[in-house]
C-alpha positions in Angstrom: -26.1 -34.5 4.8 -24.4 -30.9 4.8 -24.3 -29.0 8.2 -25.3 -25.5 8.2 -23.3 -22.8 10.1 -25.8 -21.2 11.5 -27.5 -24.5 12.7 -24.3 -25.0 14.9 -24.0 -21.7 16.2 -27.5 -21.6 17.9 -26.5 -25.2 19.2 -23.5 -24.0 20.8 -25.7 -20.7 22.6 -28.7 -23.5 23.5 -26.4 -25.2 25.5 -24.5 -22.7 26.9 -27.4 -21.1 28.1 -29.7 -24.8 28.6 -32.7 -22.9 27.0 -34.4 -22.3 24.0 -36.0 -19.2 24.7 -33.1 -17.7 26.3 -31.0 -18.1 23.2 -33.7 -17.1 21.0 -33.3 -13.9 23.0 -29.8 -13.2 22.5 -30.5 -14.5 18.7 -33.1 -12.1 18.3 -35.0 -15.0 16.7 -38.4 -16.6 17.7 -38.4 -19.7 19.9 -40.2 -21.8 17.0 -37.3 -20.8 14.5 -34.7 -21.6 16.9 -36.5 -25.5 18.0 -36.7 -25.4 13.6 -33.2 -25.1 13.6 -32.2 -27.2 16.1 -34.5 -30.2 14.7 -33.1 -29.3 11.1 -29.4 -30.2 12.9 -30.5 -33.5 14.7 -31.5 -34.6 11.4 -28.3 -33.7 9.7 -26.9 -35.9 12.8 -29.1 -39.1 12.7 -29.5 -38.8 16.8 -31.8 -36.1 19.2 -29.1 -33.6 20.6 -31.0 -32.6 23.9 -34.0 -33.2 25.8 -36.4 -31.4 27.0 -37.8 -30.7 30.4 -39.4 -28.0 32.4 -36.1 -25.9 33.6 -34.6 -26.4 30.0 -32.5 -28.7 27.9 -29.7 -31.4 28.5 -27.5 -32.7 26.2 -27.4 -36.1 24.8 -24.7 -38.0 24.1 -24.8 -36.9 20.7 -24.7 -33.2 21.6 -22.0 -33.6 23.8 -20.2 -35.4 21.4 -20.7 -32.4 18.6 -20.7 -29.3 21.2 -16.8 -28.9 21.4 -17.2 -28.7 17.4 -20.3 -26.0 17.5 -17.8 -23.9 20.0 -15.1 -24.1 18.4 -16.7 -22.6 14.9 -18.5 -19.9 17.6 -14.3 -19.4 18.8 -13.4 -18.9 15.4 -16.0 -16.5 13.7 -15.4 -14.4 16.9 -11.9 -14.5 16.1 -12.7 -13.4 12.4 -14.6 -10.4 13.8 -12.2 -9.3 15.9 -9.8 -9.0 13.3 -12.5 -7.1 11.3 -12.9 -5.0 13.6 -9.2 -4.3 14.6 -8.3 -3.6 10.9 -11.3 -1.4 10.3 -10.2 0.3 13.4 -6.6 0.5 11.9 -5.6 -1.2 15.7 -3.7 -3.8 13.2 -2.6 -4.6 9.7 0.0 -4.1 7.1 0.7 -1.6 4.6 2.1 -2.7 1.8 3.6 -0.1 -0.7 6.4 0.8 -3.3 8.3 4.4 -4.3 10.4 5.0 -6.8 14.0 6.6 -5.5 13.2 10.4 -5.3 10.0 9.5 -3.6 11.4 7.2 -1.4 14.6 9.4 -0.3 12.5 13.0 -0.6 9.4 13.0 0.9 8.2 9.1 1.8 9.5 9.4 5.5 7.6 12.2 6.5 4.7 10.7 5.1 5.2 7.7 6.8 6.2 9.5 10.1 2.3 11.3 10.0 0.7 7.9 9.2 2.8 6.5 12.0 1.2 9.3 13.9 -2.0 8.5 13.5 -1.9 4.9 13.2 0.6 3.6 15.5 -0.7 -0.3 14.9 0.1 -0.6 11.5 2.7 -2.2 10.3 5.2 -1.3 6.9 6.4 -2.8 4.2 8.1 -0.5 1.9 10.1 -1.7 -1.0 11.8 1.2 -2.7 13.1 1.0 -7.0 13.6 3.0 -10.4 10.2 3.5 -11.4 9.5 0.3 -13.7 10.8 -1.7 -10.8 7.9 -0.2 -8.5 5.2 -0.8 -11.1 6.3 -4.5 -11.3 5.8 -5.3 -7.6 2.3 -3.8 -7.6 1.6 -6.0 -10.8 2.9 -8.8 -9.0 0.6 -7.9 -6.1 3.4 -7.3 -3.6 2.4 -3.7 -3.0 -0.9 -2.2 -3.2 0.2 1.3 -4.0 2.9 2.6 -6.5 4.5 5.7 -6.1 6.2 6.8 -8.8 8.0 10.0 -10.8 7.0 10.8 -14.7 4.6 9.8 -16.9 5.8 5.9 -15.8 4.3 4.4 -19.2 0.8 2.7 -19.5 -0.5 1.1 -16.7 -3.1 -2.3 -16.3 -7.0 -1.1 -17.3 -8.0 -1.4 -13.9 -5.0 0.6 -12.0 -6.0 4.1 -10.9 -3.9 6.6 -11.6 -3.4 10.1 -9.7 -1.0 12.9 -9.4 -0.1 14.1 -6.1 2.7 16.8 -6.4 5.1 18.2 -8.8 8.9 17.7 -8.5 11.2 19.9 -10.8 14.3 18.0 -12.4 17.7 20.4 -12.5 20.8 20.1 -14.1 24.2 19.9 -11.6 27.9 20.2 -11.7 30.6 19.7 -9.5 31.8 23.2 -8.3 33.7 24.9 -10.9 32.5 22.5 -13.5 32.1 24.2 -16.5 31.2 22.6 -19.6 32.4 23.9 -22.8 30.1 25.2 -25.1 31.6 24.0 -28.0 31.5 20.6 -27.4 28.4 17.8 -26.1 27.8 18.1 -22.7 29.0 14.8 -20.6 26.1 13.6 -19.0 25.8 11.1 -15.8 22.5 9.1 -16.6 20.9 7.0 -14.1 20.0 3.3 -15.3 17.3 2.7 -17.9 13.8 2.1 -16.1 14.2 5.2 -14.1 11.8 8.3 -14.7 14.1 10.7 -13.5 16.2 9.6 -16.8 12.9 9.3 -19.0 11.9 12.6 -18.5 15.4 14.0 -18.8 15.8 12.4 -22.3 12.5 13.7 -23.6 13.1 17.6 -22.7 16.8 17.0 -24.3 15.3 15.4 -27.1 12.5 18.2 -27.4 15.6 20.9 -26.9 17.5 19.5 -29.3 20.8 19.6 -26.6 24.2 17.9 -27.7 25.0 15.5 -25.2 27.3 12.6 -24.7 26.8 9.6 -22.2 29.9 9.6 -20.1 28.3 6.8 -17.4 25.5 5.1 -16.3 24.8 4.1 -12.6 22.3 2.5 -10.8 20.6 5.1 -8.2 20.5 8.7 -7.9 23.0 8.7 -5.0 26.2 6.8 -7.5 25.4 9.3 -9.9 25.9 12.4 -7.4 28.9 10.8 -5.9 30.0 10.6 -9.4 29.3 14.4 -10.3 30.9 15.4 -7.1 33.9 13.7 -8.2 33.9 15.3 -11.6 33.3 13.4 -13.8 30.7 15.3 -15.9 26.7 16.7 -15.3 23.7 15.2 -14.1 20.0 15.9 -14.7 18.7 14.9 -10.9 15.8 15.4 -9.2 16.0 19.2 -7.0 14.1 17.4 -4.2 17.3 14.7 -3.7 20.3 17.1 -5.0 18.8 20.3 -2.6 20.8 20.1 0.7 23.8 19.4 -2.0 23.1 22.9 -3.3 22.6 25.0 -0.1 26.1 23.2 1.2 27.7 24.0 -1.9 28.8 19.9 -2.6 27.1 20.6 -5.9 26.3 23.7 -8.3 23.3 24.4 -10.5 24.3 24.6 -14.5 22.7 27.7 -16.4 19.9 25.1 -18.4 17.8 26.7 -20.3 15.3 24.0 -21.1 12.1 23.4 -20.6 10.1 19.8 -20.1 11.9 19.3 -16.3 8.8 19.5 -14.1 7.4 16.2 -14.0 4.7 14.7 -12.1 4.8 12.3 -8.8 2.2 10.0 -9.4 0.2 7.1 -7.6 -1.1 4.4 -9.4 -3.2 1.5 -7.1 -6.0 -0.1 -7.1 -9.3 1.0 -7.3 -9.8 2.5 -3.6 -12.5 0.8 -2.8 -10.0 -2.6 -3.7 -7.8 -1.5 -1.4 -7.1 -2.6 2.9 -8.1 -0.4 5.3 -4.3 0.8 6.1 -3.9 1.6 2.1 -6.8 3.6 2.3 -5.7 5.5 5.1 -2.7 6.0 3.5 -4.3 8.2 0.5 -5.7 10.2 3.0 -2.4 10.7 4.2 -0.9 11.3 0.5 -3.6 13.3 -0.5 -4.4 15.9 3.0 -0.7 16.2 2.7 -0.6 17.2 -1.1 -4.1 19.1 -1.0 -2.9 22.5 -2.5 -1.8 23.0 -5.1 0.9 20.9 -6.1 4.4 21.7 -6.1 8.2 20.8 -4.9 
């Protein structure tokens, strides 16, 4: 016959407190429902677990026998709370997330500086890719949020998807580049699968800009090494080419073309899907983002 739970549970407090009507009062159950259960478990058994006298109960052989069992299902459930309870309380757990490389270089580490903040406890696991790369891991369930730059193509019917900022793409040089007008402008692309390239090649499709493809390279930092060097332009995000700028390692192209300002998005989960340190981490995302959005 099956054993239920609960059954073993008021066990284990009968005979740690050798009376029925003292565990009925920590149960906050009667005394008949407590002698049910108990009768319900000695039939599961085949054998009486205690008996009765004036001061209380003693165990039988039989309920000694099963008692180290009854506690250690009591041990464990505690155990389960306690984690409950830590993790609701953020005083443990993991958070799991993914950013796509302007995200993860621009404006990740202060974000995950406050939540460190706030929630010293929690644990990170940050994985960091072009923007299709990102998406993929929170398909594959590795991450549970997705940060991620552009439009980022159609996501899963049940993903949630929200903007939380604005990030302006601009077109750089190496000092004293100047490209001639008469001829396509050399372009430094970063790989395919990256929305900083996406949403580069839609506004120069929509402008209708000559353009050649002098290199590709993986990651926004080869392709500035590679405009610093000279070998053409770049369309890069301001937030990862700005210190570059004020120092004068790069220069800003006279562009006219519009389309650049792209969205930083978050795709996850429904919220209520999510852990407790992924939810905190919205709040986060959000309280840090709540005006209106910008670079």
């Amino acid at each position: 016959m099956a054993l239920n739970p609960e059954h073993l549970l008021t066990f284990a407090r009968v005979a740690r407190l050798g009376s029925l009507s003292a565990a009925a009062g920590e149960l906050n159950l009667t005394q008949p429902a407590v002698s049910s259960q108990l009768k319900l478990l000695a039939h599961a058994v085949g054998e009486p677990l205690f008996t009765r006298h004036r001061s209380g109960v003693t165990l039988t052989d039989a309920g000694s026998a099963l008692l180290p069992h009854a506690q250690a299902l009591s041990r464990v459930l505690d155990g389960a709370r306690t984690v409950i309870q830590e993790r609701r309380g953020l005083e443990a757990g993991l958070l799991r997330l993914a950013a796509s490389s302007t995200i993860a270089a621009g404006l990740l580490p202060g974000l995950l500086a406050t939540y460190h903040g706030r929630h010293p406890a929690v644990a990170f696991h940050i994985r960091q890719g072009n923007t299709q790369e990102v998406l993929a891991a929170l398909q594959a369930g590795a991450v549970e949020i997705a940060l991620i730059e552009g439009p980022g193509g159609p996501v899963l019917p049940e993903w949630q998807r929200q903007v939380f900022a604005h990030d302006e793409l601009v077109l750089v040089g190496a000092p004293g580049f100047t490209p001639d007008p008469s001829a396509p402008l050399p372009l430094i692309w970063r790989e395919r699968g990256s929305g900083t390239r996406e949403v580069a090649e839609q506004a120069l499709a929509a402008a209708a800009l000559v353009t050649s493809s002098r290199l590709e390279l993986p990651g926004t930092d080869a392709v500035k090494e590679a405009v610093i060097q000279g070998l053409g332009a770049a369309i890069l995000p301001e937030l990862r080419v700005r210190r570059d700028l004020e120092f004068g390692v790069l220069t800003r192209l006279p562009l006219d073309l519009p389309g650049l300002r792209r969205p930083l998005t978050r795709v996850s989960l429904e919220t209520e899907q999510l852990s407790h340190a992924a939810r905190a981490f919205l709040g986060v995302l959000h309280g840090h983002h709540s005006g209106p959005t910008g670079d």
